[in-house]
TORBA-904924 format. One record per residue (C-alpha): residue number from 0; x, z, y. Coordinates in Angstrom, 2 decimals, always signed. Layout:
N
   i       X       Z       Y
 NUM       X       Z       Y
...
//
This chain:
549
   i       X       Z       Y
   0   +0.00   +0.00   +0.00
   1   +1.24   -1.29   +3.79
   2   +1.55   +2.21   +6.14
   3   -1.71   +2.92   +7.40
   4   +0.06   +2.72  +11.06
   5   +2.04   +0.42  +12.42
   6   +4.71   -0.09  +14.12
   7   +4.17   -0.31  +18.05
   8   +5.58   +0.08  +21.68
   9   +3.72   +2.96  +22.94
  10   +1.42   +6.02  +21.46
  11   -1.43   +4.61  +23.57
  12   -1.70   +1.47  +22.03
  13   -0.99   +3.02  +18.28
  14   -4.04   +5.67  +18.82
  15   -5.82   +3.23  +20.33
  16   -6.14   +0.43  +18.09
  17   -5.85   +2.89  +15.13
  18   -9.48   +2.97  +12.54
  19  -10.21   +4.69   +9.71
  20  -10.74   +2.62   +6.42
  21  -12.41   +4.16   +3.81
  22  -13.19   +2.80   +0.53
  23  -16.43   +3.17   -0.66
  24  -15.19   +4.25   -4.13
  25  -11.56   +6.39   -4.02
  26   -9.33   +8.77   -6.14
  27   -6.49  +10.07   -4.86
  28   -4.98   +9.94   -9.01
  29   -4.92   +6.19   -8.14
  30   -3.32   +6.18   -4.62
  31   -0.73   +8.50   -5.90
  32   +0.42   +8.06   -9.37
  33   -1.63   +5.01  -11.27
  34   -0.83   +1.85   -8.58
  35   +2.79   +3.12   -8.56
  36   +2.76   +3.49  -12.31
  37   +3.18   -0.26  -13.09
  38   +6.66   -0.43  -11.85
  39   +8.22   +1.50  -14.93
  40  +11.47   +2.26  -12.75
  41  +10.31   +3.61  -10.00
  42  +10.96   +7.33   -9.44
  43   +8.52   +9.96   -8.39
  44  +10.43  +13.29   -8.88
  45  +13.95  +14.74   -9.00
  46  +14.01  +17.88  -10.55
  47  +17.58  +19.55   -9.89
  48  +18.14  +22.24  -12.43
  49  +21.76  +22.86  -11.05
  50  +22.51  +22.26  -15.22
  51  +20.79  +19.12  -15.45
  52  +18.99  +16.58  -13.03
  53  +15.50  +15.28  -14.57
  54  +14.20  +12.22  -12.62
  55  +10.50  +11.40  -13.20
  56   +8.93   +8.11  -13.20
  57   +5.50   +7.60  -11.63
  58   +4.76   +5.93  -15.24
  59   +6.10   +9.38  -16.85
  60   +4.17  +11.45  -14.38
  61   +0.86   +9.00  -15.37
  62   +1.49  +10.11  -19.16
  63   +1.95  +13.86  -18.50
  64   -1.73  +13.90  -16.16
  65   -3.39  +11.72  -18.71
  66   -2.40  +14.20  -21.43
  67   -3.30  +17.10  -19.44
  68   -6.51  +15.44  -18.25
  69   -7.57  +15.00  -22.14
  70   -6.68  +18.26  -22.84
  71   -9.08  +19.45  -20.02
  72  -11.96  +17.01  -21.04
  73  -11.59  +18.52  -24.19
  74  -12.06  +21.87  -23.23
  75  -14.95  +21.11  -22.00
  76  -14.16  +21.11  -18.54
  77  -16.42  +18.74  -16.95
  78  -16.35  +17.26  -13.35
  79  -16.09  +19.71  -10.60
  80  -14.68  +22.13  -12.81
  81  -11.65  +24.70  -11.39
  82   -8.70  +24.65  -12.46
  83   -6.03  +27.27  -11.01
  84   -2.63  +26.44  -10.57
  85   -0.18  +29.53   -9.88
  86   +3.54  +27.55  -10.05
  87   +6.00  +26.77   -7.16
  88   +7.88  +23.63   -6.93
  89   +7.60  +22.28  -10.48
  90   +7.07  +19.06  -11.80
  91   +4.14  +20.45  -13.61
  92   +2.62  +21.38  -10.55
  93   +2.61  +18.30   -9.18
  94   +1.10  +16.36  -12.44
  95   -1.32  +18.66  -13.07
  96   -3.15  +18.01   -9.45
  97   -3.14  +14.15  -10.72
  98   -4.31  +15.29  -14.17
  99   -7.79  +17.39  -12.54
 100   -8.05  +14.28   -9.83
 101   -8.19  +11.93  -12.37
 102  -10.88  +13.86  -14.53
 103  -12.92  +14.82  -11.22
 104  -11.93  +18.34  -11.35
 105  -10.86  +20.57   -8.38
 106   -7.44  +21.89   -8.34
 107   -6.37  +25.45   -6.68
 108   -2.81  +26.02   -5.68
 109   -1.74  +29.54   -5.64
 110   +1.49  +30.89   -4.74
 111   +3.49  +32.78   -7.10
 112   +3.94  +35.43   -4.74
 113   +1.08  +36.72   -4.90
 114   +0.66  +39.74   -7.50
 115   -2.69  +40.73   -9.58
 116   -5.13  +41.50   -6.88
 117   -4.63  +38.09   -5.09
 118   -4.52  +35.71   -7.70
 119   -7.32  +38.17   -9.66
 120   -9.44  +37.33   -6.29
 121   -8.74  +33.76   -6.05
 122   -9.64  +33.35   -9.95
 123  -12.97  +34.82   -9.36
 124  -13.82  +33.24   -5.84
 125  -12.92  +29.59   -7.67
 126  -14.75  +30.74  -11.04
 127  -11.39  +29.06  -12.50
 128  -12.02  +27.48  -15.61
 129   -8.53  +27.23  -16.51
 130   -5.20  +28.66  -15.13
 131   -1.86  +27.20  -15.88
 132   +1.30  +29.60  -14.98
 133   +4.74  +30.79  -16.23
 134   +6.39  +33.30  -17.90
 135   +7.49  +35.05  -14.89
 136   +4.03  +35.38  -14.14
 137   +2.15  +35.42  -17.00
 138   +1.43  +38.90  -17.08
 139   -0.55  +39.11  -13.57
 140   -3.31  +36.60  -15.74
 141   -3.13  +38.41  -18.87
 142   -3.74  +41.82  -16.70
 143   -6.83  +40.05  -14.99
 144   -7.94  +37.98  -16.99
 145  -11.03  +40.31  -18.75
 146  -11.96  +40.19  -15.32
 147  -12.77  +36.19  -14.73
 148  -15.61  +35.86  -16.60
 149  -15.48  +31.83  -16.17
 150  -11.89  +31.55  -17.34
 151  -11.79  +29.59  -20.53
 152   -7.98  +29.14  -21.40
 153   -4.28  +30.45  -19.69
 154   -1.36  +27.66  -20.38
 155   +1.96  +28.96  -20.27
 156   +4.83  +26.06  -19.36
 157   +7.72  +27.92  -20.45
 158   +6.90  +30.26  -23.60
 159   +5.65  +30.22  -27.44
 160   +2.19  +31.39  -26.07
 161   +0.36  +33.65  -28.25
 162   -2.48  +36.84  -27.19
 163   -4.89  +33.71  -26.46
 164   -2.07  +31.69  -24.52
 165   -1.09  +28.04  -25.30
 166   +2.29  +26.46  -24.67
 167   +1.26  +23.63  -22.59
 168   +3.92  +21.39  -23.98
 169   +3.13  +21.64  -27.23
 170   -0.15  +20.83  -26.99
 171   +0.53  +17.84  -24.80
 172   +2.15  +16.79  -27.23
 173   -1.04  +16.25  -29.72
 174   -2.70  +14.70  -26.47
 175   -3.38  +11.10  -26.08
 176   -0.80   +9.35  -23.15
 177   -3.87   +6.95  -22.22
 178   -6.61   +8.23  -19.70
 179   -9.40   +5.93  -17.90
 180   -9.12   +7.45  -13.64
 181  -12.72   +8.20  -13.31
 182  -14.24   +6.14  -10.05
 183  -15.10   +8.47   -7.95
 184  -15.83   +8.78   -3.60
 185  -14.00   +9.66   -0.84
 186  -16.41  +13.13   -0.55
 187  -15.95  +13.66   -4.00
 188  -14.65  +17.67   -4.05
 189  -10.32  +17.49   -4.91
 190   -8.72  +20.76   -4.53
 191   -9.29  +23.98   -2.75
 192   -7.07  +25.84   -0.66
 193   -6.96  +29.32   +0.43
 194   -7.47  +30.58   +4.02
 195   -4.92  +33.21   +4.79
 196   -8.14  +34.96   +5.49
 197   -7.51  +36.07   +9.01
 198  -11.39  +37.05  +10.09
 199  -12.11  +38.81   +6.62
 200  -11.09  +37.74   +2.72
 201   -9.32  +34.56   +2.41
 202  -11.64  +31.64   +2.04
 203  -11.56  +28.61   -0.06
 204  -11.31  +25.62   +1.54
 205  -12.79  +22.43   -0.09
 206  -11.25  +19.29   +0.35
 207  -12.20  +15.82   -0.63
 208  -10.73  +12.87   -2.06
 209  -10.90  +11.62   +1.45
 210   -8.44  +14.29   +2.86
 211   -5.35  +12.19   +1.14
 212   -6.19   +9.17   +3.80
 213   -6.87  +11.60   +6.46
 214   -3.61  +13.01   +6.58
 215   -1.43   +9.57   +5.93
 216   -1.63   +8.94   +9.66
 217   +0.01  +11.97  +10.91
 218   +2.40  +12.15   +8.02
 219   +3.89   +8.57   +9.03
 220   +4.06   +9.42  +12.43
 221   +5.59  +12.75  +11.98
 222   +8.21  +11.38   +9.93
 223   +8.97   +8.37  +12.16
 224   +6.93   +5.56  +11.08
 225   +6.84   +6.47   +7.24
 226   +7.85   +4.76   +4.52
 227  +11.35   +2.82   +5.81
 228  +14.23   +1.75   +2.76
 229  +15.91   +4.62   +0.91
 230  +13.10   +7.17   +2.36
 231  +13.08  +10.50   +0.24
 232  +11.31  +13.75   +1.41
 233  +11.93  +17.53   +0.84
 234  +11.23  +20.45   +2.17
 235  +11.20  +24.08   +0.95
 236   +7.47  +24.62   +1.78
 237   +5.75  +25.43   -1.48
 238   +3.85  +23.04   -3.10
 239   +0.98  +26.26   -3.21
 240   +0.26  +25.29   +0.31
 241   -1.51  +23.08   +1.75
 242   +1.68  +21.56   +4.16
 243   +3.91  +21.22   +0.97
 244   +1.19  +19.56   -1.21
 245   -0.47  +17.23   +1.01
 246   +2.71  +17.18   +4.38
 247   +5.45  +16.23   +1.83
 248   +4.95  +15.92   -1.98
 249   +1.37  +13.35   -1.84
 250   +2.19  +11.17   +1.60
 251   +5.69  +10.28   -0.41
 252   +4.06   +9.35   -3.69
 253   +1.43   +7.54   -1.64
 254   +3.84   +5.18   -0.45
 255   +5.71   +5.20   -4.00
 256   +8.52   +7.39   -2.50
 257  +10.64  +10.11   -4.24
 258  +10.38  +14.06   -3.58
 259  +13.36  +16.07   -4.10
 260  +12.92  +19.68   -5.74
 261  +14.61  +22.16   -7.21
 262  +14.70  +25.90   -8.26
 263  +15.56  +28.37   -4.58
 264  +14.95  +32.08   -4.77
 265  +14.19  +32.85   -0.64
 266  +15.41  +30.08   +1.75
 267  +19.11  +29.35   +0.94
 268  +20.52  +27.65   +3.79
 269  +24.25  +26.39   +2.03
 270  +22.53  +25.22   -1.35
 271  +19.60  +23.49   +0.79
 272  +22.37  +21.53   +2.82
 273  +24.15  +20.80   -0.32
 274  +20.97  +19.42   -2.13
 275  +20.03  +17.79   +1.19
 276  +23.54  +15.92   +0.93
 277  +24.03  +15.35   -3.23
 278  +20.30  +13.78   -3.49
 279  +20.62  +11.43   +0.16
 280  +17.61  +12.90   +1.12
 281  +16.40  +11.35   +4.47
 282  +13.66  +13.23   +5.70
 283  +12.38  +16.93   +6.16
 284   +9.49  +19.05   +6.78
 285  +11.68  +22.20   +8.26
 286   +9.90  +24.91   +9.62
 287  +11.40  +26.99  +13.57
 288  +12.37  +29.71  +10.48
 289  +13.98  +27.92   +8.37
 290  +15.29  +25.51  +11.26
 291  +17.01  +29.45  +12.66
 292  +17.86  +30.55   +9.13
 293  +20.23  +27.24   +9.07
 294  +21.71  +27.70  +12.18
 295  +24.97  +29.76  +10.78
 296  +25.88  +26.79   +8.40
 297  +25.25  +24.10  +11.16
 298  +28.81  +23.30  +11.18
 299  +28.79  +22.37   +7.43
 300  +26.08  +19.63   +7.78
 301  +28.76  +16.92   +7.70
 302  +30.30  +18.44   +5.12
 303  +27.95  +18.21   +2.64
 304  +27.09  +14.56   +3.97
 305  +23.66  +15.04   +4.98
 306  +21.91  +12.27   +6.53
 307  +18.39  +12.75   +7.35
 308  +16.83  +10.28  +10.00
 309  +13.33  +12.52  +10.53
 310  +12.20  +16.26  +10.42
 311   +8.87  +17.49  +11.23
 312   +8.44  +21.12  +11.80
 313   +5.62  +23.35  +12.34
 314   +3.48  +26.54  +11.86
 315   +4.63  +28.34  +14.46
 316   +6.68  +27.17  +18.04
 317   +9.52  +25.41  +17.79
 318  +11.17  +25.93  +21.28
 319  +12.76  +22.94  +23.36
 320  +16.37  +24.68  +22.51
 321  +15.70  +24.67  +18.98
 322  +14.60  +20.86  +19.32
 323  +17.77  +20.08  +21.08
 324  +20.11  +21.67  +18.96
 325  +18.49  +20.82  +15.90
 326  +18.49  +17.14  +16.67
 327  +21.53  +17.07  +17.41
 328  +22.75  +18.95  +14.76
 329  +21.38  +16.35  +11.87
 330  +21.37  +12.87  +14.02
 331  +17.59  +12.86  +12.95
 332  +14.39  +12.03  +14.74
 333  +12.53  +15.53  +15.41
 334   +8.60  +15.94  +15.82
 335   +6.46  +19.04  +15.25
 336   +2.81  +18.48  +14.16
 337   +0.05  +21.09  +14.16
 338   -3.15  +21.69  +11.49
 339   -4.89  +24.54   +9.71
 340   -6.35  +24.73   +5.88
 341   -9.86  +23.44   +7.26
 342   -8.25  +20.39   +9.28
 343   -4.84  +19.44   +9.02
 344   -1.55  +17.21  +10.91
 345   -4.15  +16.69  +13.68
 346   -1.90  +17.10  +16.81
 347   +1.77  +16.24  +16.76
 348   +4.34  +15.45  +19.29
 349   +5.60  +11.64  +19.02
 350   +9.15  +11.28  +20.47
 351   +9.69   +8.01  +18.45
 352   +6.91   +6.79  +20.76
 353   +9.00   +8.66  +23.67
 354   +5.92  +10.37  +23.83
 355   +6.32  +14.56  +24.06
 356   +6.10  +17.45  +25.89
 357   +8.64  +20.07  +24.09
 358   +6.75  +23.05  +23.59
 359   +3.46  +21.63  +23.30
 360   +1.54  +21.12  +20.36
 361   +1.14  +17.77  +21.41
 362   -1.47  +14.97  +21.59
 363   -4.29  +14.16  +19.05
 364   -2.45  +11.85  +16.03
 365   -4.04   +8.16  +15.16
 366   -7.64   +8.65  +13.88
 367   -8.17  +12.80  +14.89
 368   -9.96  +13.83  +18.14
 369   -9.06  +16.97  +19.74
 370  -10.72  +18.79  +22.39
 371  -11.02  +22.24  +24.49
 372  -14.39  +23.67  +24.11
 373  -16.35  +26.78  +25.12
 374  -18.32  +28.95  +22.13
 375  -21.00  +26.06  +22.06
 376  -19.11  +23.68  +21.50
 377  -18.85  +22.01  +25.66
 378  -16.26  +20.37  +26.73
 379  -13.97  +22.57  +29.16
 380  -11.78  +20.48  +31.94
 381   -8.18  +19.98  +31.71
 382   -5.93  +23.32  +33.07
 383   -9.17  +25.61  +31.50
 384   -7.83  +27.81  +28.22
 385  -10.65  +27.62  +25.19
 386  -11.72  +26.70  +21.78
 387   -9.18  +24.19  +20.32
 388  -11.60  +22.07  +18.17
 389  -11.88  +18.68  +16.28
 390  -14.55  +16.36  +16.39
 391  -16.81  +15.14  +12.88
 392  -16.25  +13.21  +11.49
 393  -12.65  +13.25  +10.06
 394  -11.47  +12.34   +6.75
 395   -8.49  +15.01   +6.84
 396  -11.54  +17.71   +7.96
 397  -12.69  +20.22   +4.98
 398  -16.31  +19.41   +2.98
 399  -17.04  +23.43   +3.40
 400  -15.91  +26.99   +3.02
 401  -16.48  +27.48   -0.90
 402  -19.81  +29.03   -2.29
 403  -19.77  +30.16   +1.84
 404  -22.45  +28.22   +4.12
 405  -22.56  +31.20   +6.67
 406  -18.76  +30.79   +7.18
 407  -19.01  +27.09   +7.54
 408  -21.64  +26.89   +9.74
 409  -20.02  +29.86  +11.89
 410  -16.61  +27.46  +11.62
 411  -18.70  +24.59  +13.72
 412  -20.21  +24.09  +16.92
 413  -22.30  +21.15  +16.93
 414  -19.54  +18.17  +16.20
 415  -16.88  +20.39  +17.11
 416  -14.49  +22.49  +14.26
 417  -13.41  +25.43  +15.91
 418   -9.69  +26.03  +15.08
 419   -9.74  +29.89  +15.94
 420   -6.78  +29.18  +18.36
 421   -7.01  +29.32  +22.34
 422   -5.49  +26.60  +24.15
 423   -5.55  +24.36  +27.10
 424   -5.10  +20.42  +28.12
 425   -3.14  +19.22  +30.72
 426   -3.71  +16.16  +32.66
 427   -1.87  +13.82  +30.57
 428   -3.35  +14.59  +27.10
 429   -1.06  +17.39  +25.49
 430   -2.17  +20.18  +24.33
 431   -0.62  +23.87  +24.84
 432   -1.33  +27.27  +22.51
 433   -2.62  +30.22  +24.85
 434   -3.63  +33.12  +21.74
 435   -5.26  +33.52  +18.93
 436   -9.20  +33.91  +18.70
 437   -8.97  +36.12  +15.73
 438   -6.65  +38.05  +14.12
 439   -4.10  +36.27  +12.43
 440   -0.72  +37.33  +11.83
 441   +2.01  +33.97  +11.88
 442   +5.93  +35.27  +10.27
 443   +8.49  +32.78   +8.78
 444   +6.00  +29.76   +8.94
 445   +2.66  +31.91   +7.32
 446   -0.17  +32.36   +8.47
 447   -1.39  +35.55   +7.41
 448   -4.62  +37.45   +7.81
 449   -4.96  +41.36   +7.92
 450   -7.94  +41.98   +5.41
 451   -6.04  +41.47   +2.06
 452   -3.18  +43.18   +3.49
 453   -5.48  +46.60   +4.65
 454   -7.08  +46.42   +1.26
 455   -3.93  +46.73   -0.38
 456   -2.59  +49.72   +1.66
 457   -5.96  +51.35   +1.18
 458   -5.72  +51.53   -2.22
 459   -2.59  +54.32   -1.95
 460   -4.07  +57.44   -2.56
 461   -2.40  +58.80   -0.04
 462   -4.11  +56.88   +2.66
 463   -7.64  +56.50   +4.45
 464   -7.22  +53.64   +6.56
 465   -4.88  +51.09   +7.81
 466   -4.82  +48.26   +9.92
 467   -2.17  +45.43  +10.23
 468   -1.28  +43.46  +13.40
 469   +1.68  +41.06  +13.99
 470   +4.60  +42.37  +16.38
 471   +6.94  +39.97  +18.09
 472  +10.39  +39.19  +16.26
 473  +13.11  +37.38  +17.06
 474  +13.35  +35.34  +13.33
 475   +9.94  +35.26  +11.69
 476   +7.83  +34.81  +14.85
 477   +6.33  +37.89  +13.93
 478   +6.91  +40.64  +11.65
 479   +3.64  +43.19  +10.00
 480   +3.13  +46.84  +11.32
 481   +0.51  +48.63   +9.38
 482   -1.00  +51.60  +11.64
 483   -1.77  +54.27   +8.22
 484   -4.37  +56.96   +8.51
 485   -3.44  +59.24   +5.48
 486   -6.36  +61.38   +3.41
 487   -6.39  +65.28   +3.59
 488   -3.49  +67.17   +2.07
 489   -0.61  +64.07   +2.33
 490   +2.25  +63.87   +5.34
 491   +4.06  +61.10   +6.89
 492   +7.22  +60.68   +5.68
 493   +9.89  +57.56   +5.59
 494   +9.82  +57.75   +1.41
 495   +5.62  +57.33   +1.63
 496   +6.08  +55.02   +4.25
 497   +8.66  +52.64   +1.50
 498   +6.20  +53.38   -1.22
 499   +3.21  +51.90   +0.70
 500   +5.48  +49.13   +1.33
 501   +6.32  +48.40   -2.15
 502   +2.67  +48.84   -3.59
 503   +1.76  +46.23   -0.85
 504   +4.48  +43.86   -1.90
 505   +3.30  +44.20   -6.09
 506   +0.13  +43.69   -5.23
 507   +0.08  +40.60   -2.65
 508   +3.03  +38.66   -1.59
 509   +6.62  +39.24   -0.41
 510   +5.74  +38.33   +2.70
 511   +2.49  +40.07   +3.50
 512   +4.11  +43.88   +3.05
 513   +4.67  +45.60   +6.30
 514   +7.76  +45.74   +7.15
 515   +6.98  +48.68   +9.69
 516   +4.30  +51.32   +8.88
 517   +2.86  +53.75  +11.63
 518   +0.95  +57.16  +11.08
 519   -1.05  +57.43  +13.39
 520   -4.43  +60.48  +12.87
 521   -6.93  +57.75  +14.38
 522   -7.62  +54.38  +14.38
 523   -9.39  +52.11  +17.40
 524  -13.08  +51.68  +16.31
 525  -15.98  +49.43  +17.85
 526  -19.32  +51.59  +17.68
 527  -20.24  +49.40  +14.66
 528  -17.24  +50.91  +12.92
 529  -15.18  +47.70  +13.40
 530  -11.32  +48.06  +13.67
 531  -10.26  +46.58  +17.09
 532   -6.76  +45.29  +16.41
 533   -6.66  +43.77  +19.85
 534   -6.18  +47.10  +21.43
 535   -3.35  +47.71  +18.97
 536   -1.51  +44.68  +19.38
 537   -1.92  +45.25  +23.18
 538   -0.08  +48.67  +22.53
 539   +2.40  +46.88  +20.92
 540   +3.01  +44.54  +23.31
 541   +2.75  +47.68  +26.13
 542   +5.67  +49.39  +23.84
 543   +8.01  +46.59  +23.66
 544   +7.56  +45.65  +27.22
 545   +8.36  +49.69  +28.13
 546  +11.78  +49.00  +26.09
 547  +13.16  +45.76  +27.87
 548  +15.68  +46.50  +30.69
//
């Protein structure tokens, strides 16, 4: 398939001359794996094992999802049917999506990092049919899994199975290799994503077929006029979310391109330069973390020969010093695009157009239309902060919240998607972040509510109530500080303070523990019994401004 953009002197014209296409029957399986199939050489995946270097065909990746999407069939699973997916970067991962598209099931990525109580939650929200994991976390789904009442079968990718657990492998191995992509449309429900539930409990967001097309636009702007000769993409965002599954690993294999991945415990800044370098990888989604996190091994970029001609960042500011240096740093065209779960790569700054405002979060990308509204959904003139929203239709917008039509409709006002971010226009189009409408929490690139993160403290026996707010830092954007009510008869202490850190961390994800914790005997309360985090993070911000010189 020919770039959905093309080529052209000025951001204007592209935008303007830009119109969606959709066919009337679609499945991403198709755009993705199948067309690309027929050329038996051409690779999909490198898997660096540091040992050994697999390279995956798109024909071999076509014979793994047509296995797994027999096996599924016959389960049982019909069309529309869950199927969880708690992996990181692993070629499995990224076959099994193709396996539930091409059977008309939904796929959910969830992150390994999440411990029983997350993926326990996002099980039963999805009613899962199936969950395919590892070893290393295999016994979060054996501990829950009593307590799915939809979940049919766990697959194991790396073990002998066994205590109702199949080795995947092996019984992909009795599968057939031939599998008929089911005809499906562009609403047809994909995958669902997780909110980092910012306004309550993380909600699923449903995506359809349609969303692949609907973020192709602002993936080949982003990465300067996608697909060019000898393009390959990485990036260290996990495949779990929704900017390494649909920003890096699906726009490549929709233009038949090669992804680069391999095993990384944390961000390692030398061995990403040197896998950057040994695999001639040529362009990057980086977020402003990692981006700082590689700063101290800047000096070894020509070293280990890398040559990458774009990086996109996002998820957080990037800063016009960080823009500078960084492009300068790798030779490489540098944009920064902005999105959320419900409607991503929407707004994006286009410098190979000559076309940005550092900073910014940009102008609306081909196809997307962006706007600053009030709470019912009017427009607001250009200088006045509000509602950034996105007009319906959209291909790249969400179907719904799942099994949630109160959330959805609260999402919407008339045509307009509310983002949940404040932020203004100026008079030449670009668009500039002013707060946050609700309470999320953004460190090291995540986007991370407070509910799942209060639950979790709560459930220390030594505490009443918490609440978490995000507190400036220098690295991660922001870091967590839990303000801790404890019950009767316990006191504050630095050792309870590390154990509510560590029951945090088991339970949800490395990086949703606080990292500082507060006792405090009261908590801010509405008269409805509602925690008002606003007044705490304007504390914080009181505190920290007390402390500057």
């Amino acid at each position: 398939m020919t770039p959905m953009l093309q080529q052209a002197a000025s951001y204007e014209e592209v935008y303007r001359t830009f119109r969606w296409k959709l066919p009337e029957r679609y499945n991403i399986a198709w755009d993705v794996c199948d067309r690309h199939a027929r050329n038996a050489s051409a690779i999909a995946l490198i898997h660096d094992q540091g040992q050994a270097i697999r390279k995956y065909t798109f024909r071999e990746i076509q014979v793994l999802a047509n296995q797994l999407a027999n096996t599924l069939v016959g389960l049982g699973l019909c069309r529309g049917d869950r199927v969880l997916i708690q992996l990181g970067q692993h070629p499995v991962t990224a076959f099994t999506h193709v396996a539930c598209w091409k059977a008309g099931l939904v796929s959910v990525p969830t992150s390994v990092l999440f411990g029983a109580d997350g993926l326990e939650y996002r099980m039963t929200n999805s009613g899962a049919r199936v969950l395919i994991t590892d070893q290393a976390n295999l016994q979060k789904a054996l501990e829950v899994k009593l307590r799915v009442p939809t979940l049919m079968q766990i697959f194991v990718i790396d073990g002998p199975g066994g205590d109702g657990v199949l080795p995947l492998f092996e019984v992909l191995g009795r599968a057939s290799s031939e599998f008929t992509t089911l005809s499906l449309t562009p609403d047809t429900p994909a995958f669902i994503n997780y909110t980092s539930g910012t306004t309550g409990l993380p909600k699923g967001t449903l995506q359809g077929h349609r969303s692949m097309l609907g973020h192709m636009p602002g993936a080949e702007l982003l990465y300067d006029f996608f697909p060019k000769d000898g393009d390959l993409l990485w990036s260290p965002a996990d495949w779990a979310w929704l900017a390494g599954l649909m920003d890096v690993l699906m726009p490549a294999w929709f233009h038949g391109k090669p992804v680069l991945t391999f095993p990384m415990v944390g961000f390692d800044p030398e061995k990403s330069l040197t896998m950057m370098g040994r695999h001639s990888v040529r362009n990057a989604l980086l977020t402003p973390t990692v981006l700082k996190l590689l700063r101290p091994v800047k000096h070894r970029v020509a070293t280990h020969k890398v040559q990458l001609r774009s990086i996109a960042s996002g998820g957080e500011a990037v800063g016009k010093e960080l823009i500078e240096e960084m492009s300068a740093v790798f030779g490489a065209t540098f944009t920064e695009g902005f999105g959320q779960t419900e409607c991503n790569l929407t707004l994006g700054n286009c410098p190979g157009l000559n076309h940005f405002r550092a900073g910014s979060l940009g102008v609306p990308l081909p196809g997307h239309v962006a706007g600053i509204v009030d709470d019912d959904g009017q427009p607001l003139p250009d200088g006045t902060a509000g509602n950034l929203a996105f007009k319906r239709p959209d291909p790249v917008m969400m179907l719904a919240y799942w099994n949630n039509p109160a959330a959805t409709e609260k999402k919407y006002a008339g045509d307009w998607l509310l983002s949940g971010d404040l932020a203004s226009r100026d008079e030449d189009g670009f668009f500039w972040f002013v707060g946050r409408a609700d309470d999320v929490i953004t460190s090291a690139g995540y986007r991370i509510g407070p509910v799942e993160i209060e639950d979790a403290i709560r459930r220390h026996p030594a505490v009443s109530i918490a609440a978490a707010i995000g507190i400036p830092d220098p690295e991660r954007t922001e870091i967590i500080r839990a303000y801790v009510v404890l019950a009767n008869g316990h006191e504050a202490s630095e050792q309870l303070a590390d154990e509510i850190r560590h029951s945090v961390r088991d339970r949800l994800a490395r990086h949703e523990y606080p990292r500082e914790i507060r006792f405090v005997p009261a908590l801010p309360m509405t008269t409805t019994g509602k925690l008002m985090r606003r007044q705490l993070r304007q504390q914080a911000r009181d505190e920290i401004s007390q402390m500057r010189p």
